[in-house]
MIBA-518236 format. One line per 3 residues: number of its first residue (from 0); for each residue x negated, y, z of C-alpha. Coordinates in nm, 3 decimals. Last residue first. Layout:
BEGIN
NUM	X,Y,Z  ...
//
This chain:
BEGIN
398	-4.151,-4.763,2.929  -4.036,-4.433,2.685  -3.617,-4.591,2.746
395	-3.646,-4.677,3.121  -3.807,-4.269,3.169  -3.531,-4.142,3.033
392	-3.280,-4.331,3.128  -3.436,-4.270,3.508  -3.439,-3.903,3.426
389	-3.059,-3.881,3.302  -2.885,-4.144,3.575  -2.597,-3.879,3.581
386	-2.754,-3.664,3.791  -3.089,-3.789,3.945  -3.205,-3.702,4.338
383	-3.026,-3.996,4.480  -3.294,-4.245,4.317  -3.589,-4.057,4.541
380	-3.878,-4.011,4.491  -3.960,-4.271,4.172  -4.133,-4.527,4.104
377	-4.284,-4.598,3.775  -4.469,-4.902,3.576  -4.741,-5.158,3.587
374	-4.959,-4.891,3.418  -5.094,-4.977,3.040  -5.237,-4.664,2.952
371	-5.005,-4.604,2.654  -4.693,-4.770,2.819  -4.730,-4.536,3.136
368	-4.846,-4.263,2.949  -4.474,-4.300,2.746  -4.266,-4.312,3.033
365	-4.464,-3.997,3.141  -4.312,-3.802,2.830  -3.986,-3.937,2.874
362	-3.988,-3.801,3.255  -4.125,-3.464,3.106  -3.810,-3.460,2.856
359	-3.566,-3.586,3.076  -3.626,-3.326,3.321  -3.884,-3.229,3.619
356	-3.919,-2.921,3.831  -4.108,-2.643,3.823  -3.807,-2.361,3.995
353	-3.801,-1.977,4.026  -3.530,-1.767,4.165  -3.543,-1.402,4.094
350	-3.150,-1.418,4.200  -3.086,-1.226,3.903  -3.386,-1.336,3.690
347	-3.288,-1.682,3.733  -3.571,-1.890,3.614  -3.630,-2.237,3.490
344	-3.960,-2.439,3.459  -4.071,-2.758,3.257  -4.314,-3.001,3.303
341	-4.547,-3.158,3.026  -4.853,-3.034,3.219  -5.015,-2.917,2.920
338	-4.714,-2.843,2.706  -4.560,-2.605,2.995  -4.163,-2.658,2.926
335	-4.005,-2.290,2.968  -3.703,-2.198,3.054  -3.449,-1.890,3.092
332	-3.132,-1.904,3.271  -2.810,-1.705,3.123  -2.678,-2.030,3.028
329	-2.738,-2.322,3.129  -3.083,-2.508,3.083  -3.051,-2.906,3.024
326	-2.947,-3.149,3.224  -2.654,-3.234,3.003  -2.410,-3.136,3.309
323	-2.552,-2.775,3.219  -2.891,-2.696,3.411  -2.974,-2.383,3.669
320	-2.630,-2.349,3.810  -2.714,-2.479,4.150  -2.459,-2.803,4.161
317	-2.699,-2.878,3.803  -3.027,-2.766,3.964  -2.942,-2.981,4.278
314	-2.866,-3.290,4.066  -3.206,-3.237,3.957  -3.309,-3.220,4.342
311	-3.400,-2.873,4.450  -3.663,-2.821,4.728  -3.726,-2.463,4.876
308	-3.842,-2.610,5.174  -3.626,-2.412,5.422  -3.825,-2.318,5.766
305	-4.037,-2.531,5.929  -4.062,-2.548,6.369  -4.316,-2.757,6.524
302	-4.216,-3.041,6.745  -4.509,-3.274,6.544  -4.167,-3.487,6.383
299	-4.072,-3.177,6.216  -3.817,-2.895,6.420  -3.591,-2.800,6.183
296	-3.485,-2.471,5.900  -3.232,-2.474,5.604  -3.309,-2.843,5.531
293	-3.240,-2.870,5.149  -3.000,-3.180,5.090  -2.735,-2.868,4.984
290	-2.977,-2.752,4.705  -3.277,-2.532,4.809  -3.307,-2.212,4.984
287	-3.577,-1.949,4.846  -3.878,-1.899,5.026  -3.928,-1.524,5.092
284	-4.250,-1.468,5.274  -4.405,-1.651,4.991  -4.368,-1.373,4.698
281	-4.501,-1.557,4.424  -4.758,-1.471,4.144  -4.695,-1.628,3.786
278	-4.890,-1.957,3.691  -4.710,-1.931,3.332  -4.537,-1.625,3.203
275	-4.183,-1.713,3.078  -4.084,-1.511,2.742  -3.878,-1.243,2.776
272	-4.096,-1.010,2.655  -4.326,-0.665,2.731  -4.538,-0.815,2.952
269	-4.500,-1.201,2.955  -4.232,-1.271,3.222  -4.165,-1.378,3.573
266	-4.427,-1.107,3.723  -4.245,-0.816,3.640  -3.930,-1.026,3.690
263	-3.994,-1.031,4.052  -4.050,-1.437,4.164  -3.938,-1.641,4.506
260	-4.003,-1.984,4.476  -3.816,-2.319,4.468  -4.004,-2.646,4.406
257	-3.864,-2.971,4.252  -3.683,-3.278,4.228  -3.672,-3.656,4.049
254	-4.023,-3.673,4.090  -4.241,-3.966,3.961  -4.476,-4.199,4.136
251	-4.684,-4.383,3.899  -4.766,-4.770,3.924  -5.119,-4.855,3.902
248	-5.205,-5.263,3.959  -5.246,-5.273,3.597  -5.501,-4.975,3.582
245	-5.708,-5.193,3.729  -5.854,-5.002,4.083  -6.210,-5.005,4.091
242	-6.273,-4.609,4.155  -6.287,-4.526,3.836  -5.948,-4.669,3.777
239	-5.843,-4.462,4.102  -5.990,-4.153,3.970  -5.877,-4.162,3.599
236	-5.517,-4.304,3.726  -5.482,-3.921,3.923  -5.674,-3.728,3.633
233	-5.386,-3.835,3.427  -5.085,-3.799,3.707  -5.229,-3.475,3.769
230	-5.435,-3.300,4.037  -5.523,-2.957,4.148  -5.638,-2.834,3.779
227	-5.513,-2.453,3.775  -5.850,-2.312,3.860  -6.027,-2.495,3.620
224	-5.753,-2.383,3.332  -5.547,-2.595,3.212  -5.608,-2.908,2.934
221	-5.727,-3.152,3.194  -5.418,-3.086,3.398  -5.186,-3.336,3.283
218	-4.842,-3.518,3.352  -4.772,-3.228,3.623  -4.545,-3.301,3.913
215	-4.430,-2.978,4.101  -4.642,-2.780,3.786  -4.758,-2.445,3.920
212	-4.601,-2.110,4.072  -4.917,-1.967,4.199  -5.166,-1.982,4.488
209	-4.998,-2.292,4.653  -4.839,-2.363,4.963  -4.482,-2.326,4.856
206	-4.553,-2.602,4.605  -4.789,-2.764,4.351  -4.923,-3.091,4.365
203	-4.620,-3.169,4.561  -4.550,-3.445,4.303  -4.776,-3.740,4.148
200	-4.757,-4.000,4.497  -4.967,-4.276,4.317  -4.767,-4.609,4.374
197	-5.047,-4.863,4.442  -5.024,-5.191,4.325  -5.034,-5.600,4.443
194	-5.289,-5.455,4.737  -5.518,-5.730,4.880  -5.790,-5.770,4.599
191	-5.722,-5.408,4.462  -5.814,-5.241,4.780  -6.148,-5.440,4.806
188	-6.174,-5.234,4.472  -6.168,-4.942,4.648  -6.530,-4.785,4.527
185	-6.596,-4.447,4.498  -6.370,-4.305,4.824  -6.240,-3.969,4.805
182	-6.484,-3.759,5.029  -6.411,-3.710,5.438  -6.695,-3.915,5.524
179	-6.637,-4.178,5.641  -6.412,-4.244,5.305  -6.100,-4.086,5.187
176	-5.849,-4.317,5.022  -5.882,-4.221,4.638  -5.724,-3.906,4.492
173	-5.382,-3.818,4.358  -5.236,-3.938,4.669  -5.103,-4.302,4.755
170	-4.799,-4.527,4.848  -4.907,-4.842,4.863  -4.800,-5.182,4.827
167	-4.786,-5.540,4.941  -4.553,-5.784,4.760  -4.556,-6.068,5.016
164	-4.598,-6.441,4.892  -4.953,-6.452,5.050  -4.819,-6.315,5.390
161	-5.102,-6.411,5.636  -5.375,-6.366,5.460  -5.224,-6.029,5.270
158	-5.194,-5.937,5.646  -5.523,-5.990,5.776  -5.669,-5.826,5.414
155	-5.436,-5.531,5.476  -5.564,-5.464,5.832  -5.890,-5.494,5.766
152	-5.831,-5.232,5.442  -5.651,-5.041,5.704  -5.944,-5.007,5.888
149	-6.188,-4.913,5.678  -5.987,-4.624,5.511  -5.929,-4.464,5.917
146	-6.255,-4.562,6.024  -6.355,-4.138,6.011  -6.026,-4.063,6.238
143	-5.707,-3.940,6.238  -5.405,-3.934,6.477  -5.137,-3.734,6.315
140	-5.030,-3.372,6.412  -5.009,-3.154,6.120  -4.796,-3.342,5.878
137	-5.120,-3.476,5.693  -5.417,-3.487,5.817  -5.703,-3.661,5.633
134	-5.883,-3.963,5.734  -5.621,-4.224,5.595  -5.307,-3.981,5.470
131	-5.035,-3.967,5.465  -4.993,-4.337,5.478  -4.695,-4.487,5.283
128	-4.721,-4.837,5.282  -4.453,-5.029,5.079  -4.357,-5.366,5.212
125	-4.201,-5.629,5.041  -3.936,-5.886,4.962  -3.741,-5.812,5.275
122	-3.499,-6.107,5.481  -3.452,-5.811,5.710  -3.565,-5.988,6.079
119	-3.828,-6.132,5.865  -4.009,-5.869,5.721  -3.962,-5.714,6.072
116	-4.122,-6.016,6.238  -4.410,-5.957,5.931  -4.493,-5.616,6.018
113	-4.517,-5.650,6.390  -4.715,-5.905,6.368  -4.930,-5.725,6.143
110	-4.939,-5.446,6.370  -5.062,-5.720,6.691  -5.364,-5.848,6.465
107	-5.498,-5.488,6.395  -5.422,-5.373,6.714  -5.663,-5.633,6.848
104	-5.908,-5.608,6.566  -5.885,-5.199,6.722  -5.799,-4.865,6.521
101	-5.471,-5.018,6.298  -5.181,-4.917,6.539  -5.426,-4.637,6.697
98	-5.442,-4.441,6.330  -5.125,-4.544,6.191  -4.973,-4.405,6.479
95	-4.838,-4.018,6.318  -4.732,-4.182,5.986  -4.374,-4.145,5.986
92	-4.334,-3.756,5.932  -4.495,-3.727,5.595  -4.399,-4.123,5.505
89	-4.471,-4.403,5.718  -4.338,-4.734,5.629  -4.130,-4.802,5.302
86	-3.946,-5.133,5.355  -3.920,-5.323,5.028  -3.588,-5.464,4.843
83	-3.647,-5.645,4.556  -3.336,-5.591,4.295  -3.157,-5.941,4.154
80	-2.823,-5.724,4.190  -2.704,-5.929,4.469  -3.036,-5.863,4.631
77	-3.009,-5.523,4.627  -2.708,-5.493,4.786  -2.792,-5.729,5.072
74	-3.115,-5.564,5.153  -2.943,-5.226,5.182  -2.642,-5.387,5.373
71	-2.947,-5.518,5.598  -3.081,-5.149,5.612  -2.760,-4.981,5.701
68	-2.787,-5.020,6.057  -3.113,-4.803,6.026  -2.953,-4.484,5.926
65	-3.345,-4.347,5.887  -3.379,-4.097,6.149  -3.444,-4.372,6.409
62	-3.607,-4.707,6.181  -3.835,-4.749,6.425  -4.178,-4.953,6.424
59	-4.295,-5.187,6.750  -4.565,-5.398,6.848  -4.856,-5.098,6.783
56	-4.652,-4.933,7.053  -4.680,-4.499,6.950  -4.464,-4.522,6.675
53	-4.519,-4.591,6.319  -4.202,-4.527,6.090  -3.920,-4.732,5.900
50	-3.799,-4.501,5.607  -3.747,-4.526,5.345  -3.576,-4.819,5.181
47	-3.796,-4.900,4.833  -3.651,-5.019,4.580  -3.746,-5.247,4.314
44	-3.612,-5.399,3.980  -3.472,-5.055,3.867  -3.178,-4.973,3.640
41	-2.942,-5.192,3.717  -2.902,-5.102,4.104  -2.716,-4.774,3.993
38	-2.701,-4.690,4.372  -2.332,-4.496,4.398  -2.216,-4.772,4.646
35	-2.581,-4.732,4.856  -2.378,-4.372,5.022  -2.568,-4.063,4.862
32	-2.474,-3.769,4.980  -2.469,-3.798,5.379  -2.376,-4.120,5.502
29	-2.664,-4.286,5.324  -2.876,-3.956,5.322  -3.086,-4.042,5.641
26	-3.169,-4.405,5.422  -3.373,-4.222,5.179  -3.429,-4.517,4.877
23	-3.718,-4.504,4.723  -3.687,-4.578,4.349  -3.878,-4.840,4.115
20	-3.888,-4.970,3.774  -4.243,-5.193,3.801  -4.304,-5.417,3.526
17	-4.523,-5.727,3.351  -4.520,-5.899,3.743  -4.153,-5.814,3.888
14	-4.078,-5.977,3.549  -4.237,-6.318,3.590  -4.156,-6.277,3.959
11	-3.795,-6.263,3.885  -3.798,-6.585,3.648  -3.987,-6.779,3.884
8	-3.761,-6.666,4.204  -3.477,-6.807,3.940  -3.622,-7.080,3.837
5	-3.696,-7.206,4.282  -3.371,-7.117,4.309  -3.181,-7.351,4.072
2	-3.466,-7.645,4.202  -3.350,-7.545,4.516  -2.977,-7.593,4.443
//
């Protein structure tokens, strides 16, 4: 029997090694959308359950928010279909403590205690750290300070020497871990020593926030304007590979949703046509609703108050009447794909609704950068935003 085992943890790291195909998994919609029973487990190798989250006792991260009591049914599911199951920690409203859990040597030690008893208590193959962000706020009321990159690398290299057999990841932006400083850091290839791979967070680039209606999760920038060029999944790998870490140890983080806004038709179109202008003005006092998982208005983990995000998953755009059960445009909604980006864009000019989202086509074209550039692979936020298992075909078939 442990010889039998011992082959088949060989055989699983061999691939877990050559290939990431990954998903988080958003445990808060377990019992509302997306129960684990319509996970298509056989079409990733990882997933990530999101979220556990830092709390204010370095000895201690919750699962509250995240349907918890699911997580060793998670763990159990997965590992009947020969999936590795990773806890995500942090996240935009989980990373609040990362700061004081990781601030002290004693902290340090205590957090990675606290890291490995969970590990435990779930029988989990990994851990996925989602910081957002090290020395650079994020949700609005995080702890932050100029150690914040040197510190977690201490903390990383006390756990990785603890937890040798531990897949150790990171969730991360477009742009290196920000140094003393405040700039992206030019060298993290201490990073790379601890770290098996870093998921590189390619979405939100664009959004609600922005000047324009841009790219949610553009491929490319390099070919758009300089004004336009906020971060792509190539400039992305440029910076981190620049920055010392092997493009092997890369895995890109892909969108299966994307942004909502509000756009008159003058705007929408080329003057005079029909034809989809791109970067159109926005009117941002008027954020359209999303799909059904779209929060209509709640108080964020700071106590502030956010309105709708505007987000549509691609199942969302389907239910919504913006794509056929194909995935691709219905009818009576104009498109456009943006061949710099390699994103595409719908519009209803009735409800002046317009969305940058991502479809088979941009998830086959990124597929195809990760084979070209030699990444480890894809993960993807979030498995229950698909319809039909369209991007993640997609994307399985370019890789």
């Amino acid at each position: 029997m442990l010889l039998l085992l011992a082959a088949s943890l060989t055989l699983l790291s061999s691939a877990y090694a050559s290939e990431v195909a990954g998903a988080w998994y958003a445990g808060w919609h377990a019992t509302n959308g997306y129960p684990l029973s319509d996970v298509s487990w056989d079409k990733y190798n990882t997933m990530y359950y999101s979220f556990a989250t830092t709390t204010s006792d370095v000895n201690s991260i919750s699962l509250e928010g995240s349907d918890g009591s699911l997580l060793p049914a998670f763990v159990s599911e997965a590992h009947a279909h020969g999936v590795q199951a990773h806890i995500a920690i942090g996240g935009w409203g989980g990373s609040i403590y990362f700061s004081s859990d990781l601030t002290t040597a004693k902290n340090r030690t205590a957090f990675v205690k606290t890291v490995i008893d969970f590990v435990e208590q779930y029988d989990l193959d990994g851990v996925n750290f989602d910081w957002e962000y090290p020395n650079k706020q994020g949700i609005g009321c995080n702890i932050v300070n100029s150690d914040n990159t040197a510190n977690f690398l201490f903390f990383l290299q006390e756990l990785r020497e603890d937890c040798s057999n531990l897949t150790i990841s990171a969730a991360v932006s477009v742009t290196p871990f920000r140094d003393s400083n405040g700039n992206p850091s030019t060298d993290v290839s201490a990073f790379a020593e601890v770290l098996d791979y870093i998921a590189i967070m390619d979405y939100d680039v664009w959004g609600s926030w922005s000047s324009a209606v841009g790219p949610n999760a553009p491929l490319n920038d390099s070919c758009a304007n300089s004004s336009e060029q906020q971060g792509s999944a190539v400039s992305a790998v440029k910076a981190w590979s620049n920055a010392g870490m092997p493009v092997d140890q890369i895995v890109l983080g892909v969108a299966s949703y994307g942004h909502s806004y509000s756009v008159k038709p003058s705007d929408a179109f080329v003057s005079g046509t029909k034809t989809l202008a791109a970067y159109p003005a926005f009117n941002s006092s008027n954020q359209p609703v999303g799909d059904a998982w779209d929060s209509t208005g709640s108080v964020d983990s700071c106590g502030n108050y956010q309105g709708s995000g505007g987000t549509f998953n691609f199942w969302g755009l389907v239910d919504g009447g913006f794509l056929n059960s194909e995935g691709t445009t219905a009818q009576g909604i104009y498109y456009r794909f943006d061949s710099c980006s390699q994103t595409p864009y719908v519009y209803n000019e009735t409800s002046e609704v317009m969305i940058s989202y991502d479809n088979a086509e941009s998830f086959t074209a990124k597929g195809t950068f990760i084979k070209n550039t030699g990444l480890l692979g894809y993960a993807m936020w979030q498995t229950g935003g698909d319809y039909n298992n369209i991007l993640v075909d997609a994307i399985n078939s370019a890789v």
